[in-house]
Every structure is written in C-alpha cells, then in structure tokens.
N, C-alpha and C positions, 0 to 999 in steps of 0.2 A: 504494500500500500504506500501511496506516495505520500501528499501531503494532508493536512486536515482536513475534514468534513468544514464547512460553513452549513450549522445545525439553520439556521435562521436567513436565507437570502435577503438583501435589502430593499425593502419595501419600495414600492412604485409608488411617484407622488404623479400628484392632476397638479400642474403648473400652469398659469395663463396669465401671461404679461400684461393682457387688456384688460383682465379684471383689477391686478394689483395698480393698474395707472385709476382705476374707476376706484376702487377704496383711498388712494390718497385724492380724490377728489372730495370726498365728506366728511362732517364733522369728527371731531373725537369721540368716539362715544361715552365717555366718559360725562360729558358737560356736564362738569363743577363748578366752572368757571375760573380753574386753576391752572388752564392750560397754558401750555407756554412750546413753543417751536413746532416743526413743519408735521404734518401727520405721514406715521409709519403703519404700511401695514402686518397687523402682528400676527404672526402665525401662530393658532389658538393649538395645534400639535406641530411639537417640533418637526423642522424639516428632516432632519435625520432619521426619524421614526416614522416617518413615509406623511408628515403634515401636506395638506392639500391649501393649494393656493387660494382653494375655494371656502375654507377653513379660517378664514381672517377677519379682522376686524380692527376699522382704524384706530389709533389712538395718537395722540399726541406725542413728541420727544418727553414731557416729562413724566406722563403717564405710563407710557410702554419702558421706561426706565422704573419704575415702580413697580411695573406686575412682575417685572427682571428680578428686584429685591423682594418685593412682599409675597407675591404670587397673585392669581386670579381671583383666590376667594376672598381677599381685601378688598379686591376693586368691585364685587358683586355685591358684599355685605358694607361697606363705606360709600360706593357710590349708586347702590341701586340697578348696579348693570346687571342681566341675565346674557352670559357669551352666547348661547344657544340662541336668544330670540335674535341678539346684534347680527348676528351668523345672518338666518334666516331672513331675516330685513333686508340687510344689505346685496343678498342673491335674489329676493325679490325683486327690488329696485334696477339691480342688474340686468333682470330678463326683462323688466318694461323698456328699461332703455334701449334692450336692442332690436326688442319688438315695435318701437317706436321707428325706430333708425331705416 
C-alpha cells in the first residue's frame, strides 16, 4: 500500500461571484447603528468545510470582526439577528432581482 487513505474528501463549495458582489450591495444586517467600514460578505460555514457562497450574509468590517471574536450566537442574542432568516432574505431578494433583470 502506498500512501494514506484521505478518510474524508474535500467538500464541494457553490461559489458565485455575482451573488457575493449583490450581498456587498446591502445593509449590515446587523443595524445597531454601530457600524462602521465597507460590508463583507461573511461566510455563515466556513469555506474550508465546503461553506457555500450562497450561505452569506452581509455584515459590516466591524461586525464581521466581532462574530470573528465573539461568535454568531452574540450577534443573534445582542442584536436580534436570526442567520437562517438573513440567509433566506437575502436569496430571496437575489432571485427577484434577477427575475427582474
């Protein structure tokens, strides 16, 4: 036998460049009113672990440095956000928009 098994292949991510330019188009969703710098769009599962582009939600430079430190469940229980409905919203809006277009 040669080399190691890889027990776990690397998961396949959904990437879409025109979605991430369409999440830095909208607010943070955060609005605290604490925001401050350009919006990132933050990958709700890491890209490593196969996170999907489609999996995002914007947030602010100093909010997405926050969820970095604090984690997710600070930002749902201090600012009222649900990631799963922002998710859902924002691929909403997504597919009017391009059903519009």
């Amino acid at each position: 036998m040669g080399g190691l098994l890889n027990p776990q292949p690397k998961p396949h991510r959904e990437t879409n460049k025109k979605y991430l330019a369409y999440i830095k188009t909208l607010p943070c969703a955060c609005r605290d009113n604490t925001c401050v710098g350009d919006i990132v769009p933050h990958h709700t599962k890491t890209k490593g672990s196969g996170g999907s582009d489609y999996m995002t939600i914007p947030l602010c430079h100093t909010h997405h440095q926050r969820i970095h430190t604090e984690g997710k469940i600070s930002l749902q229980i201090y600012d009222g956000m649900v990631i799963g409905d922002e998710i859902l919203k924002n691929l909403i809006g997504y597919i009017k928009r391009l059903e519009e277009a």
